[in-house]
C-alpha positions as a Markdown table, in Angstrom:
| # | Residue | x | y | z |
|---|---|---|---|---|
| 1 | Unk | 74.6 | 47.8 | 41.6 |
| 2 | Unk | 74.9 | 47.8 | 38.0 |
| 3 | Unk | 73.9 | 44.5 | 36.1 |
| 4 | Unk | 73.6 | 43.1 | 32.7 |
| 5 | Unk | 71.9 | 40.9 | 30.4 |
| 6 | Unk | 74.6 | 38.1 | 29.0 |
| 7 | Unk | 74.5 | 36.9 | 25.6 |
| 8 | Unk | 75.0 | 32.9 | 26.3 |
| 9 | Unk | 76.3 | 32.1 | 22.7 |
| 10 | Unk | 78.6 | 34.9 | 23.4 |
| 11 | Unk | 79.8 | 33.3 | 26.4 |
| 12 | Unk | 80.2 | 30.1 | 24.7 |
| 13 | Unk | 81.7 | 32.0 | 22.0 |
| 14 | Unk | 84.1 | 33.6 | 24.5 |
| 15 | Unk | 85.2 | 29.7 | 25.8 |
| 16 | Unk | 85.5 | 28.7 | 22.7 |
| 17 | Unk | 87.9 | 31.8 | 21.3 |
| 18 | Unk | 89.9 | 31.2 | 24.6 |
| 19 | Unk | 90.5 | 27.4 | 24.3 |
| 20 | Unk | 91.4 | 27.9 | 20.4 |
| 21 | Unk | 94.2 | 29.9 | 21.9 |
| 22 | Unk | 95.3 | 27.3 | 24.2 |
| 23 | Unk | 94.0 | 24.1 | 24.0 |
| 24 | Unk | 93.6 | 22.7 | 27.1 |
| 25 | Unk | 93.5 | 26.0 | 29.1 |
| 26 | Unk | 91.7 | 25.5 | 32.4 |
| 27 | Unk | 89.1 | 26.5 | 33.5 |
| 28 | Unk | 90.8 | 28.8 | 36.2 |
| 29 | Unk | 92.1 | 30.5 | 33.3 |
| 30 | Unk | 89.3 | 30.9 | 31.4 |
| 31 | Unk | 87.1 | 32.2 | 34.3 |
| 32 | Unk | 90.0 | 35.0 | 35.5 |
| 33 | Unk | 90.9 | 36.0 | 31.8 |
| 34 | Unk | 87.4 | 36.6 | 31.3 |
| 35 | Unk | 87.2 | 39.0 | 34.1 |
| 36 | Unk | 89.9 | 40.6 | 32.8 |
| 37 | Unk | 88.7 | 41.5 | 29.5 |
| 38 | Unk | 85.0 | 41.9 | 30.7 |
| 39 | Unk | 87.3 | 45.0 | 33.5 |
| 40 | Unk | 89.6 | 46.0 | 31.0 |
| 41 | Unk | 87.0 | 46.8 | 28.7 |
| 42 | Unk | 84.6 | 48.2 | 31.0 |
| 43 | Unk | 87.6 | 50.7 | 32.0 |
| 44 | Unk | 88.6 | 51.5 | 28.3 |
| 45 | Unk | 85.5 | 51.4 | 26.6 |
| 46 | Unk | 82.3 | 51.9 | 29.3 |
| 47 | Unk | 81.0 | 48.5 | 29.2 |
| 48 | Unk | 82.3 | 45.0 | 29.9 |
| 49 | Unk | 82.8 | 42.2 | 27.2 |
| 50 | Unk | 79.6 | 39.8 | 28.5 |
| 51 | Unk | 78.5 | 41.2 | 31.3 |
| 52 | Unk | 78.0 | 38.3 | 33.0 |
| 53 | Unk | 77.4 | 38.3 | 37.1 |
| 54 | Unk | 80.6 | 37.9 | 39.0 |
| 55 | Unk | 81.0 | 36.3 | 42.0 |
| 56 | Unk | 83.3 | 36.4 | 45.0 |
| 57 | Unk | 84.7 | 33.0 | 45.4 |
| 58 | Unk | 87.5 | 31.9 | 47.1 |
| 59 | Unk | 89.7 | 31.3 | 44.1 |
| 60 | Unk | 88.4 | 35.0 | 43.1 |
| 61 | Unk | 86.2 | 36.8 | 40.8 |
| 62 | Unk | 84.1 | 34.0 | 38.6 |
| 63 | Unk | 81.9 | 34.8 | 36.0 |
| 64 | Unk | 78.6 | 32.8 | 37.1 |
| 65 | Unk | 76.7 | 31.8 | 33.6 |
| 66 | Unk | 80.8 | 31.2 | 32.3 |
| 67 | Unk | 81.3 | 28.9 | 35.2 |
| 68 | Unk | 77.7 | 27.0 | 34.7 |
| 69 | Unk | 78.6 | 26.5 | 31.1 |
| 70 | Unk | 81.9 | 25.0 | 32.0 |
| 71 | Unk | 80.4 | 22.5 | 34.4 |
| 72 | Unk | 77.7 | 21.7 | 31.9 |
| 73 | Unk | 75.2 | 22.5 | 34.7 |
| 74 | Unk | 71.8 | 21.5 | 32.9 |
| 75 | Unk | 70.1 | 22.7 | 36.1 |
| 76 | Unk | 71.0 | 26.3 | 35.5 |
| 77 | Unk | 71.3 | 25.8 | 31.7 |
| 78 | Unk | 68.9 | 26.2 | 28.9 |
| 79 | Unk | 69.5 | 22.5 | 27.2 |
| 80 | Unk | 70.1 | 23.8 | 24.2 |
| 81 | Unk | 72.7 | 25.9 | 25.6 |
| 82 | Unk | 74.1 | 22.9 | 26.6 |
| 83 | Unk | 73.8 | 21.3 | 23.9 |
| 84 | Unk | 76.0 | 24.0 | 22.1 |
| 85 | Unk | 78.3 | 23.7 | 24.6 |
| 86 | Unk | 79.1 | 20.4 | 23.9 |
| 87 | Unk | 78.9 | 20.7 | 20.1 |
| 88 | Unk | 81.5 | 23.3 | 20.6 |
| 89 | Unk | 84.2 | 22.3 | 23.3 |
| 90 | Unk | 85.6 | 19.5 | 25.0 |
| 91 | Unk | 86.1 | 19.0 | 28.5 |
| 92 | Unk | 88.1 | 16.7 | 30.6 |
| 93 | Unk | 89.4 | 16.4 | 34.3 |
| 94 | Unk | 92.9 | 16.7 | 35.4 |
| 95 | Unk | 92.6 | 16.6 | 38.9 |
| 96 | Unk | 90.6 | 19.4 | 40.5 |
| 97 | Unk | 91.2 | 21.2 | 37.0 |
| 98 | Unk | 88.7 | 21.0 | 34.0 |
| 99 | Unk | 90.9 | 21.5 | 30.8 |
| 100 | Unk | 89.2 | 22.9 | 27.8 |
| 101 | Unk | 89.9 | 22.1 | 24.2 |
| 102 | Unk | 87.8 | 23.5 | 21.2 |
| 103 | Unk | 86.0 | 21.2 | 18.4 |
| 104 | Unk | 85.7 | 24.1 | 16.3 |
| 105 | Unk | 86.6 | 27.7 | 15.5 |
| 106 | Unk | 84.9 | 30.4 | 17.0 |
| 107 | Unk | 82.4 | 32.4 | 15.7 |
| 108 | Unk | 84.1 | 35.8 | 15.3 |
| 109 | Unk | 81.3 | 37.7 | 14.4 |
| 110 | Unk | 80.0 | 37.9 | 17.9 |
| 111 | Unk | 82.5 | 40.2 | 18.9 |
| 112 | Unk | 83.2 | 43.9 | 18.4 |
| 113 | Unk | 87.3 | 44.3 | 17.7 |
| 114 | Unk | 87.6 | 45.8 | 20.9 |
| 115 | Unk | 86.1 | 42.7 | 22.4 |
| 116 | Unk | 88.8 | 40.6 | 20.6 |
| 117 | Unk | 91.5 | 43.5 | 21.9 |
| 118 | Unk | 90.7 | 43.3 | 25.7 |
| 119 | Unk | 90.4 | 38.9 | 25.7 |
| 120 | Unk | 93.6 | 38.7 | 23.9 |
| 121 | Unk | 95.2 | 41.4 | 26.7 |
| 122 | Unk | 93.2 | 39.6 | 29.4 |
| 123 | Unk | 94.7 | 36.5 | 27.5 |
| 124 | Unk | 98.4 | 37.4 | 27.7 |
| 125 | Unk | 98.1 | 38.9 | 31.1 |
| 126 | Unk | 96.7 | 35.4 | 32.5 |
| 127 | Unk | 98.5 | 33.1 | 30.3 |
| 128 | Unk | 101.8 | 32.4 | 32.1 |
| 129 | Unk | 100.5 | 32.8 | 35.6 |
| 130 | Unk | 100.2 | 29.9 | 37.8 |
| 131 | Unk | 97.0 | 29.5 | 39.8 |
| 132 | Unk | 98.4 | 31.2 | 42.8 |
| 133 | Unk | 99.7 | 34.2 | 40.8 |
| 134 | Unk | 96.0 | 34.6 | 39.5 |
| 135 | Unk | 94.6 | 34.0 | 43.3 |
| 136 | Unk | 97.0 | 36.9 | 44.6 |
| 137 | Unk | 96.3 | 39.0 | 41.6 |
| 138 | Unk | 92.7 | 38.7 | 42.0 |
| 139 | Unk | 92.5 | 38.7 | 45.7 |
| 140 | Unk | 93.6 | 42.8 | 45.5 |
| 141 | Unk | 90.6 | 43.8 | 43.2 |
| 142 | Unk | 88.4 | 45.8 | 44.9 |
| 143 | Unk | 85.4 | 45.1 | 43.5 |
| 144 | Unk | 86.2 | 41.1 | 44.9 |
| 145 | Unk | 87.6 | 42.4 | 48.4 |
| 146 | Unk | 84.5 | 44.3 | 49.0 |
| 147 | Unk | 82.1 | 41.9 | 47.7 |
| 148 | Unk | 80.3 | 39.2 | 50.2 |
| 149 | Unk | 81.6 | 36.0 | 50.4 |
| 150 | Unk | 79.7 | 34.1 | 47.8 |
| 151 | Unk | 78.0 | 37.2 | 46.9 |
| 152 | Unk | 77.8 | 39.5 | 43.5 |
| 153 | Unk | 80.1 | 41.9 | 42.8 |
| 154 | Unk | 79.8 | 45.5 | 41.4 |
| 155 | Unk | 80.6 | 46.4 | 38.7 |
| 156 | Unk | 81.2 | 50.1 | 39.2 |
| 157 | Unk | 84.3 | 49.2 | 41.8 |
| 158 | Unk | 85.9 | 47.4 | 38.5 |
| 159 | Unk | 86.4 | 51.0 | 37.5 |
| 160 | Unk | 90.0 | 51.8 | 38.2 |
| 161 | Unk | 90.1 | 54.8 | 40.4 |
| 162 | Unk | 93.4 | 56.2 | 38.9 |
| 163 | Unk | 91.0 | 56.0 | 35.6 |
| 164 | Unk | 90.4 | 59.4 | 34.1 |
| 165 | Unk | 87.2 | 58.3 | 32.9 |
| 166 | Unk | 85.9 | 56.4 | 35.8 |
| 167 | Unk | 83.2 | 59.4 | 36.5 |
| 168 | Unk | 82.0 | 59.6 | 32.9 |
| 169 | Unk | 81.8 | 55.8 | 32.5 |
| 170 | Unk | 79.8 | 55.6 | 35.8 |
| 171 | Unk | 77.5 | 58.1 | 34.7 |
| 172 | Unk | 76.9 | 55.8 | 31.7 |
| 173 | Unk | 76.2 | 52.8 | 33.6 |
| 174 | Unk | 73.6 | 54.3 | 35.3 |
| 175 | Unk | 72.1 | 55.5 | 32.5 |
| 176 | Unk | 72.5 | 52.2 | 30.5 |
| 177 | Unk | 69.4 | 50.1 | 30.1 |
| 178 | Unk | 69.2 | 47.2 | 32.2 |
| 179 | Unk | 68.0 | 44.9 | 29.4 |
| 180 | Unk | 71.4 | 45.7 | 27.2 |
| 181 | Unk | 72.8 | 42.3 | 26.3 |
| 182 | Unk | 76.3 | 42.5 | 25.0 |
């Protein structure tokens, strides 16, 4: 299994470009649009957007350090992490839903333009679909179905089959250095 090194102001970075599109996007939003663009990019381009470690949950794929910033877990958290967190979102409950809302811009710099290209498709793709819609969606990726319950999942089964480049791409990741952060 294929993992990477996460860059944690990117991921704040990445909640923070996603709630400037939609203030007060939920979290369930975030977390699936972010798998989106980390598998559409991985497919496109041979690596994913973060990298971060997904995670077969029962609402589907979540991004783990994502998620952990989100719930402003300090336990997990570096606390200056945290403390960008909340100098860069806001976070209130509706419900079972968190709804985030930025303070700020994002920092832009942090991402390549194909990184901005695959969240804004992952973006439009998750946008207008109700929570069910994303749990059925989700629920047919492989790399979710075949993953443990509660358990990591691979990266290389985000690789479409019907992908031309799926063998080439592979190849990469095993070549790729495990200490790449994105």
């Amino acid at each position: 299994m294929v993992t990477f090194n996460i860059n944690p102001e990117k991921a704040v970075e990445t909640i923070v470009y996603l709630a400037n599109k939609k203030p007060n996007i939920d979290h369930y939003h975030v977390v699936k649009t972010i798998f989106y663009a980390d598998k559409t990019h991985l497919n496109r381009y041979g690596r994913p957007v973060l990298g971060d470690k997904y995670i077969k949950m029962q609402a589907g794929p979540v991004p783990s350090l994502v998620l952990d910033i989100i719930n402003l877990n300090d336990h997990a958290l570096d606390p200056k992490l945290v403390e960008r967190a909340l100098d860069s979102f806001i976070i209130t409950q509706d419900n079972k839903k968190k709804l985030i809302s930025p303070k700020r811009e994002g920092i832009l710099d942090k991402f390549s333009e194909s990184d901005l290209e695959c969240l804004d498709e992952a973006f439009d793709f998750c946008k207008e679909k109700s929570f069910k819609e994303l749990l059925n969606v989700s629920h047919k990726e492989k790399a979710w179905k075949e993953a443990e319950n509660n358990g990591e999942m691979d990266y290389f089964l985000m690789l479409d089959d019907e992908n031309p480049l799926k063998d080439g791409i592979a190849e990469d990741l095993l070549e790729m250095p495990q200490s790449l952060v994105f």
